[in-house]
C-alpha positions in Angstrom: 26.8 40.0 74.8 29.1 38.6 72.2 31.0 41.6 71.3 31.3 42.9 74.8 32.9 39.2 76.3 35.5 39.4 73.3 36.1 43.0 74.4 36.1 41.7 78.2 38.6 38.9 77.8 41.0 39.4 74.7 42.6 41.9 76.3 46.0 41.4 76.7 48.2 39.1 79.1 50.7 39.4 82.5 53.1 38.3 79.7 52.8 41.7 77.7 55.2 42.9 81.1 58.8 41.9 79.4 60.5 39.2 81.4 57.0 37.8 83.1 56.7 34.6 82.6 54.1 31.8 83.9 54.3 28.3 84.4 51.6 25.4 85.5 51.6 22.4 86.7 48.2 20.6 86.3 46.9 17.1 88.4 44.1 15.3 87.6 43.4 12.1 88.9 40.5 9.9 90.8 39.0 12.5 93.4 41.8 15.1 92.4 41.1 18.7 90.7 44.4 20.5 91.3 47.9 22.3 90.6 50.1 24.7 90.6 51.0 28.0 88.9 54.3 30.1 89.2 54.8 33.3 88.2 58.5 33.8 87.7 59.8 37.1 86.9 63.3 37.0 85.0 65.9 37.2 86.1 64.6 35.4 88.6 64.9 37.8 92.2 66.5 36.9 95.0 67.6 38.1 98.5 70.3 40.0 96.9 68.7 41.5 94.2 65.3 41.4 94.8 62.4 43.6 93.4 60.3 46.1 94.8 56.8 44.6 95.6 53.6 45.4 97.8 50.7 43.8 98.8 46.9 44.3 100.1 45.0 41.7 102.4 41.2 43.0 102.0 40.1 39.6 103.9 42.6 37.8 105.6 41.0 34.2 105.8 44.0 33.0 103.9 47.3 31.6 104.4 49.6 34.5 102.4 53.2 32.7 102.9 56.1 35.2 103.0 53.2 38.3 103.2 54.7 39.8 106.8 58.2 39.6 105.1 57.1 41.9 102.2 54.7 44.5 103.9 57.9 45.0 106.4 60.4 45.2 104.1 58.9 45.9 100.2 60.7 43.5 98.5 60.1 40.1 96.2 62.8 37.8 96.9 61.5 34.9 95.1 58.9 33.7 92.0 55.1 33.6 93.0 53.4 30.6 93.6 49.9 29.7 93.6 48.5 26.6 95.0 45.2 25.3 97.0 45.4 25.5 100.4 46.8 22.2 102.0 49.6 22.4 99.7 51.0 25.8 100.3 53.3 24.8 103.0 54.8 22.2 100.5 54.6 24.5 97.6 56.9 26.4 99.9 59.6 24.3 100.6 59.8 23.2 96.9 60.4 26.7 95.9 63.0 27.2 98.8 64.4 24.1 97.6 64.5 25.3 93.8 66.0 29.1 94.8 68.7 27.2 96.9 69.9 24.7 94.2 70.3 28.2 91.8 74.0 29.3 91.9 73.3 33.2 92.1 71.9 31.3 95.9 75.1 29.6 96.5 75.5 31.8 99.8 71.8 32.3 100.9 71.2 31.7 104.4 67.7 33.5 104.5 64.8 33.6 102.3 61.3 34.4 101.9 59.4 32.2 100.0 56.1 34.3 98.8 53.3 31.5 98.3 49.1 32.1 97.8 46.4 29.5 98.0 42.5 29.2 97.4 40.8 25.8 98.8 39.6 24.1 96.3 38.1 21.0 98.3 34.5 21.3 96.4 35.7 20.1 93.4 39.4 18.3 94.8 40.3 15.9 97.3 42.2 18.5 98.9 43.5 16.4 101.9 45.6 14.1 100.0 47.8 17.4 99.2 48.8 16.0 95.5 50.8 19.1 95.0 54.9 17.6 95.3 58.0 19.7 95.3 58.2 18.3 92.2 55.4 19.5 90.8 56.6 22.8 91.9 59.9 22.8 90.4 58.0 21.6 86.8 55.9 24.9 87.1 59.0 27.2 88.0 61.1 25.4 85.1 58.5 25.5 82.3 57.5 29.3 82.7 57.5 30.9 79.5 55.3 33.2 77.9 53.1 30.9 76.4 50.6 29.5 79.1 47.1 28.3 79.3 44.1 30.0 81.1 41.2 28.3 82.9 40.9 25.0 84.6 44.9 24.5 84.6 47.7 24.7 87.1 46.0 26.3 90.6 42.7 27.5 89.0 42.5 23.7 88.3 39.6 23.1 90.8 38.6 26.4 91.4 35.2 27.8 91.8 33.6 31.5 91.5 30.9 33.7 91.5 28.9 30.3 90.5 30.7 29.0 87.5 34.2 27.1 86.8 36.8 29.5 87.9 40.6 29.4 87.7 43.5 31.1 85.7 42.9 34.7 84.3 44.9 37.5 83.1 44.8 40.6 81.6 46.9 44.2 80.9 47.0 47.4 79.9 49.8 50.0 78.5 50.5 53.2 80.5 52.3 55.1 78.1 55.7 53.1 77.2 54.9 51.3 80.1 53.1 48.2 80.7 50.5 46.4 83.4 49.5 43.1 83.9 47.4 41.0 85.8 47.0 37.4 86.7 44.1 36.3 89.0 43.1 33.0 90.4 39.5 33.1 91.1 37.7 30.9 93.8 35.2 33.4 95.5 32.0 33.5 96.5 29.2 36.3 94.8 26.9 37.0 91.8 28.6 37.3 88.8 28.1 41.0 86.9 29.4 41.4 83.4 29.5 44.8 82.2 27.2 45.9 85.0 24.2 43.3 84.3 24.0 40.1 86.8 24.4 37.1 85.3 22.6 33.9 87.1 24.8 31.3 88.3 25.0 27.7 86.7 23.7 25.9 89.3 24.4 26.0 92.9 25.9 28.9 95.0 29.6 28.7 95.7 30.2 27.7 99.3 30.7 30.5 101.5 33.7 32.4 101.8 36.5 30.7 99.4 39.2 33.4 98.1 41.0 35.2 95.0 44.7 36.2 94.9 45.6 38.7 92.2 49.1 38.8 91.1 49.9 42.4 89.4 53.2 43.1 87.5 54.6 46.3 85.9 57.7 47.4 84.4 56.9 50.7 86.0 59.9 52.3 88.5 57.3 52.4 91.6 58.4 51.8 94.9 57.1 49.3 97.8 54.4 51.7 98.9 53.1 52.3 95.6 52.9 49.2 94.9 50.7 48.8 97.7 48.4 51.0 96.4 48.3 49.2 92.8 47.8 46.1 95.0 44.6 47.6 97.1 42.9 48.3 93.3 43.1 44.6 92.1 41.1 43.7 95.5 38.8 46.7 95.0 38.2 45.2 91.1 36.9 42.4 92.4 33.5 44.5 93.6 33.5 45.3 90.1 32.6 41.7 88.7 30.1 41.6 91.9 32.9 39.8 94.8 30.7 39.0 98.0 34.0 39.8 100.1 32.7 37.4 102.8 33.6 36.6 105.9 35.8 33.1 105.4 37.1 34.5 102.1 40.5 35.2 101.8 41.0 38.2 99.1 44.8 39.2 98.7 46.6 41.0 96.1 50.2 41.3 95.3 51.9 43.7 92.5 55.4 44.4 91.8 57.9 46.2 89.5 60.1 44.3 87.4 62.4 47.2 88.3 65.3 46.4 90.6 64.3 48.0 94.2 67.6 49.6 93.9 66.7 51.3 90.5 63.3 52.0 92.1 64.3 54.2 94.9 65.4 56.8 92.0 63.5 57.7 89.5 59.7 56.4 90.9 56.7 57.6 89.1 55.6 60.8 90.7 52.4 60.5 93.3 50.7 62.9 91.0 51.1 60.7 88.2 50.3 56.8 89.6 46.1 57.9 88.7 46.3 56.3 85.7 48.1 53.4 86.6 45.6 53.0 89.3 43.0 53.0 86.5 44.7 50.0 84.8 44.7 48.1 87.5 41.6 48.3 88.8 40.8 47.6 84.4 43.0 44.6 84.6 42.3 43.0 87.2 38.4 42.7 86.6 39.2 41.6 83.0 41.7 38.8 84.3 38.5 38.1 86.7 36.0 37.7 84.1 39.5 35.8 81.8 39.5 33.1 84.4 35.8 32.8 84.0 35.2 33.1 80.5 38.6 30.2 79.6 37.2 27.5 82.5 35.4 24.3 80.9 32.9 22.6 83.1 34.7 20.4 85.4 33.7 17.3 87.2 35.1 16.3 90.7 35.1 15.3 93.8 31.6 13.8 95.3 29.5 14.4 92.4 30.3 18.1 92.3 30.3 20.3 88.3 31.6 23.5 88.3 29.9 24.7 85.0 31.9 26.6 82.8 30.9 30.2 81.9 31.1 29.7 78.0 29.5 26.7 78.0 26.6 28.2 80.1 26.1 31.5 78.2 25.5 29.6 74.9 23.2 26.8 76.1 21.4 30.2 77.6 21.1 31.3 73.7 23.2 34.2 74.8 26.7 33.4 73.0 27.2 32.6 69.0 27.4 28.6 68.9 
């Protein structure tokens, strides 16, 4: 099982798409297990030169901010930011706030913030909404291409398939193009690595819970394509063994680094999106089983552990020590 995990999750990075960068923001204090993560494509988009982007709900118990904005009109107009759930609507204001105060948004008078979130109350106080706007702007500001994976920024108190979950990511190349994938991992199911189950830590995940995979390309697809990249990195989630239940809210959100103006000319043919498809659906269970794989055991809230999957695979005897 060695050599197939290092296959599984060295495999490349969201970064490996040329201008993507990430950026966390990670809070850990008294009953607290939680962050924020921003994926900030540059240059930055905005209203007036936003990017071409599409999305997939495959269960909507979630609270996808700025998600009716972008299936109607196939655009990005802003960064990406994760968050847990009670802090969303925060998280959203803060990056409002931070788009406003740029000066290519001197003369903005609309905006659509696009904002994800998985609860992670098992292992966080998750009422006292620790996330601040200015937690937010640290995330936007420090994106770069050199960021941590695991237990940090949002995947800070996440939980999934019955270990530690939190911050994956992943790509692949498509000819001279590239692919990546960034998940945050909080759902419910049985854990299956390259096919075989693999018992949980200790107890089940709570029911439901959710998963929000972020996929970027320098590709030239357009809105609906990207719609169909975005139904794969939901359908990977089957792969790693996803429960898809019914309070679990399972989105997934990919766009171009392409200008939607340069995207409407040019678009990869119809005939030819198979093996980008094939990427994604690659990706996006290797930035699954990334998350997994980079998450230390984490103590919180109430007693709770999330064990890590590392940790758990060598006390098993199944890992080099």
């Amino acid at each position: 099982m060695t050599d197939r995990l290092a296959v599984l999750t060295d495999t490349g990075s969201i970064k490996d798409v040329p201008g993507v960068r990430v950026g966390h923001r990670t809070i850990v204090r008294d009953d607290v297990r939680t962050g924020v993560t921003a994926i900030v494509p540059t240059p930055v988009p905005t209203p007036e030169r936003p990017l071409p982007c599409g999305l997939f709900v495959g269960n909507g118990h979630g609270k996808l901010i700025g998600s009716t904005q972008v299936a109607e009109m196939g655009t990005l107009e802003t960064p990406i930011v994760l968050t847990n759930t009670l802090s969303a609507f925060g998280a959203a204001d803060a990056l409002v706030g931070w788009m406003l105060d740029r000066p290519d948004c001197a003369d903005v008078v609309t905006l659509n913030p696009l904002v994800a979130e998985c609860n992670d109350s098992w292992l966080s106080d998750i009422r006292q909404r620790a996330v601040t706007a200015a937690d937010v702007r640290a995330a936007l500001d420090d994106a770069s291409d050199d960021f941590a994976l695991g237990a940090v920024g949002a995947g800070t108190g996440m939980r999934a398939l019955g270990f530690k979950g939190g911050i994956g990511t992943a790509s692949r190349a498509v000819g001279d193009q590239r692919l990546g994938v960034l998940a945050l991992t909080n759902f419910t199911g049985h854990l299956r690595l390259d096919g075989r189950p693999v018992e949980p830590a200790n107890t089940a995940d709570p029911e439901g819970n959710s998963c929000v995979v972020v996929v970027a390309t320098d590709a030239p697809l357009d809105a609906r394509q990207l719609g169909r990249i975005a139904r794969r990195g939901v359908y990977a989630m089957g792969t790693v063994g996803a429960a898809y239940s019914h309070g679990s809210g399972d989105y997934a959100i990919a766009f171009s680094t392409r200008r939607a103006d340069d995207a409407r000319s040019g678009c990869v043919r119809e005939k030819d999106l198979d093996p980008f498809f094939s990427a994604t659906l690659e990706a996006s269970a290797e930035a699954i089983v990334s998350s997994l794989w980079h998450a230390e055991t984490t103590h919180g809230r109430a007693g709770h552990v999330a064990y890590g999957l590392r940790e758990t695979l060598r006390e098993r005897g199944l890992l080099d020590r």
